[in-house]
N, C-alpha and C positions, 0 to 999 in steps of 0.2 A: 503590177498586174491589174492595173486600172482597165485595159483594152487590149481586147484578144480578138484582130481580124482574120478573118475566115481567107481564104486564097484558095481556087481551085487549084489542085495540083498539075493538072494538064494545060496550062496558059503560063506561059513565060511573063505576057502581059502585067497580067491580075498577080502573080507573085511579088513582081519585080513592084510593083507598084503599091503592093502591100508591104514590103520589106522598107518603101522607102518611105511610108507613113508616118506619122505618127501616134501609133501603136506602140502600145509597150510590149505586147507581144504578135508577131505576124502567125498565122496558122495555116499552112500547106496542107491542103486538106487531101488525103489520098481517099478516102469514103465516099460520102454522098454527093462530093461534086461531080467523080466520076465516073462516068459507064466504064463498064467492066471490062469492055474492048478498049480501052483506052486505060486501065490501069501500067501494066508496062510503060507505058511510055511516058505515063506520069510518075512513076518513082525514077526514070531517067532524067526529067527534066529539072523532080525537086531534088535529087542529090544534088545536079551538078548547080541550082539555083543555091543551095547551100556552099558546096566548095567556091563559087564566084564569088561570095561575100564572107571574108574569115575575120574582120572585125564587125564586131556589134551580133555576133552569131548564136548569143543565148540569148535572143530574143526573136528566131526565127524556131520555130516549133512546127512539129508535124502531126496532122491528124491519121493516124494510121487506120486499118481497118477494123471490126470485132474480133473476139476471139474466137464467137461464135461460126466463122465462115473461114476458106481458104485463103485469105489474104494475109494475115497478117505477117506472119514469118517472110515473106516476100517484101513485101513494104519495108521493114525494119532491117533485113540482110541488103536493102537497096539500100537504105537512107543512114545506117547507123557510121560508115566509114566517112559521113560527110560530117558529123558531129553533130546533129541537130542541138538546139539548145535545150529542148524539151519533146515531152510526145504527150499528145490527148488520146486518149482510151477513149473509143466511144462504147455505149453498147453495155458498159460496167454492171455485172450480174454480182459483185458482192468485191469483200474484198479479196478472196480468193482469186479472183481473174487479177486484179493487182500484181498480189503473189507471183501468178504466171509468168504477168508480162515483166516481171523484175528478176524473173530466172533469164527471161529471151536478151534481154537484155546485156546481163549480166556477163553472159555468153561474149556477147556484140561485142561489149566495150573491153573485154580479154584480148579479143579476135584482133582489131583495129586500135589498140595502145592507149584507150581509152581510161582514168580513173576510173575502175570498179563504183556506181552508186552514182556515180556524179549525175545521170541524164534523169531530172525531174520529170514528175508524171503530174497530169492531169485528168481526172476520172470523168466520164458524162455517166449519172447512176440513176440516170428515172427514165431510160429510154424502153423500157419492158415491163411491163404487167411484176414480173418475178421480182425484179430488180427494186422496188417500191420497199419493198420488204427486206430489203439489207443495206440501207441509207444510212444505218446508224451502227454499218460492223467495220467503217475504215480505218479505226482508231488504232496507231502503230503499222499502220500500211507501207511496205516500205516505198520510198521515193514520192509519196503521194504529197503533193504541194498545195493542191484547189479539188473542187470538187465541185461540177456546173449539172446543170438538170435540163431536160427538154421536153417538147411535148408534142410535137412533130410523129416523131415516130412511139409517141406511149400511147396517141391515138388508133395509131395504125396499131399496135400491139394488141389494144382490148376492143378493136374493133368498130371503135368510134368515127361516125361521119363526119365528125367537126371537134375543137377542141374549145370552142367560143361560144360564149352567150350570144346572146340577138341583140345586146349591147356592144359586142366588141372585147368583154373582157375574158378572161379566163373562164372555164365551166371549175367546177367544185374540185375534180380528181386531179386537174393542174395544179390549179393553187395548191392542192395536198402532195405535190409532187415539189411545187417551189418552195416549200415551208420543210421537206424532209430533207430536202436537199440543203439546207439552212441549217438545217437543228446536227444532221450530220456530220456538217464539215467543221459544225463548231466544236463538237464533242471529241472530232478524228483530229481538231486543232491543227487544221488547213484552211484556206483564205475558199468562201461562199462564191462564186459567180454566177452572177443571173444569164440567161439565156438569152436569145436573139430577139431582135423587134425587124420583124418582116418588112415592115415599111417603110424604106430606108429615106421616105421622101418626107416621114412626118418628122421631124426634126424639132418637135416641137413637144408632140406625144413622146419622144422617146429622153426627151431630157427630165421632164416629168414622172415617166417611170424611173429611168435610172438615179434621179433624186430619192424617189420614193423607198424603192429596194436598198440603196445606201442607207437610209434610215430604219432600214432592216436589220440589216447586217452583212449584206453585199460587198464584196473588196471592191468590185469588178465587175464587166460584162462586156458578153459576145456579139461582136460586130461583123456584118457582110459587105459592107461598101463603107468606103474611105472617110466620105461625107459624118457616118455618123462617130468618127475616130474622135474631134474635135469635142463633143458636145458629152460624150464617158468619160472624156477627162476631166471634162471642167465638173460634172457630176460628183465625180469619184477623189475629186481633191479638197480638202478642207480649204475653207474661206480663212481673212485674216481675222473676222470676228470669230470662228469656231476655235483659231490655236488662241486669241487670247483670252477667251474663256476658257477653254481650257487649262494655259498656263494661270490660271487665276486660281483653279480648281487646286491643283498641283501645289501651290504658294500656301494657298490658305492652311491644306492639311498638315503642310510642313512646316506651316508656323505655329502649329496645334496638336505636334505629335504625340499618338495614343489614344486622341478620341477617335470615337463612333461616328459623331454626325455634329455639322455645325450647322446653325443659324445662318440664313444670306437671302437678304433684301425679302423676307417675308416669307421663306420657307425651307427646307433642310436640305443639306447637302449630306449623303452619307458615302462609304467605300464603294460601294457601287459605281457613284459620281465621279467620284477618283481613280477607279480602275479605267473609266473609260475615255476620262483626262490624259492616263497616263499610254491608253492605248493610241488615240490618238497622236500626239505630241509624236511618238515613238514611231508614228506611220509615217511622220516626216522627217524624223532625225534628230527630233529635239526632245527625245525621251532617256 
């Protein structure tokens, strides 16, 4: 879940070429890429962009519409007989909407011979004013896998002309939107994904940030052009100096079992240390 590119749903182009990325996961966006007079024809185009590819199919995901508007049951009775691999919630008002959309679901996958449970969910939960305020009730949500935050439309929500400093970075109520959206998915024990970098030409800035947020506690983050697929991998994957410190982490404790904390090259190691040795190691297979 390193990289999650966005695809409008109404461009066979931009799908197809997002499918054949490398992304670990493509995202058919039926929302915000497309006008409303061109919904139909975009749940047309990502079924059948789904039924044309039936290997490597759980990692082609759909962004459906909110629950808050007329789309959604449309979207999902168009997309769910094609098996998507996943669906992103945008719009996420708590984890009640969750709830919802794991009833429509639920439905779908009876309907079309689907495993009951099987279609993973992705939440976007700071897209509203309201929504800020229930970052931290996802915990036992059913199907909920990640949990990613925006700021796009939380601007547009509280009425904001801009979401940026006069440096370029975040204003105060983002950051306190990318930091709930953090503490939440860790609590709800689903994988953090950070939000989009708009500028998909600084490739430079955006390796930067996506370093940064991995030292956050980021699994992941959302991409819109193919260009930045490359540079969220290489972010979001441990180097060979991080697994063998790590696995050194791992050795020591286990050569030491039952303590608290050891001494190492001038200062302590304690379970902490170890837990996130063992988290890591674990990210790659070797836990």
């Amino acid at each position: 879940m390193r990289s999650w590119l966005f695809a409008p749903g109404d461009s066979e182009k931009k799908m197809a070429k997002a499918a054949d990325s490398a992304a670990d996961i493509a995202l058919f966006d039926l929302e915000d890429a497309v006008a409303t007079e061109n919904k139909p024809r975009a749940r047309d185009l990502v079924r059948a962009m789904l039924a044309s590819r039936p290997e490597g199919r759980e990692r082609l995901w759909v962004r459906v519409n909110p629950l808050d508007g007329p789309h959604t049951l449309a979207d999902l009775a168009a997309v769910m007989p094609a098996r998507p691999g996943g669906i992103m919630l945008p719009k996420a008002g708590g984890r009640g909407d969750v709830e919802r959309l794991d009833h429509y679901l639920s439905a779908l996958e009876v309907a079309n011979g689907i495993d009951q449970g099987s279609t993973p969910v992705i939440a976007l939960v700071t897209e509203t004013a309201a929504s800020m305020f229930h970052t931290g009730d996802y915990r036992g949500a059913p199907r909920l896998v990640a949990m990613s935050w925006g700021a796009e439309d939380l601007a547009d929500s509280i009425g904001a002309s801009s979401n940026r400093k006069p440096d370029g970075s975040y204003g105060f109520t983002y950051e306190l939107a990318r930091s709930l959206c953090l503490l939440g998915a860790a609590n709800a024990g689903v994988a953090a994904i950070e939000t989009i970098q708009a500028d998909f030409r600084d490739l430079d800035g955006l390796k930067a940030r996506a370093e940064q947020v991995r030292r956050d506690g980021f699994a992941g983050m959302l991409a819109i052009h193919p260009a930045q697929v490359d540079v969220i991998n290489a972010a979001f994957t441990p180097n060979a100096e991080e697994l063998a410190h790590a696995q050194m982490v791992v050795d020591l404790f286990a050569a030491n079992p039952g303590v608290g904390t050891i001494g190492y090259q001038g200062g302590m190691l304690d379970r902490p240390h170890l837990s996130r040795a063992q988290r890591l190691l674990c990210q790659v297979g070797q836990g």
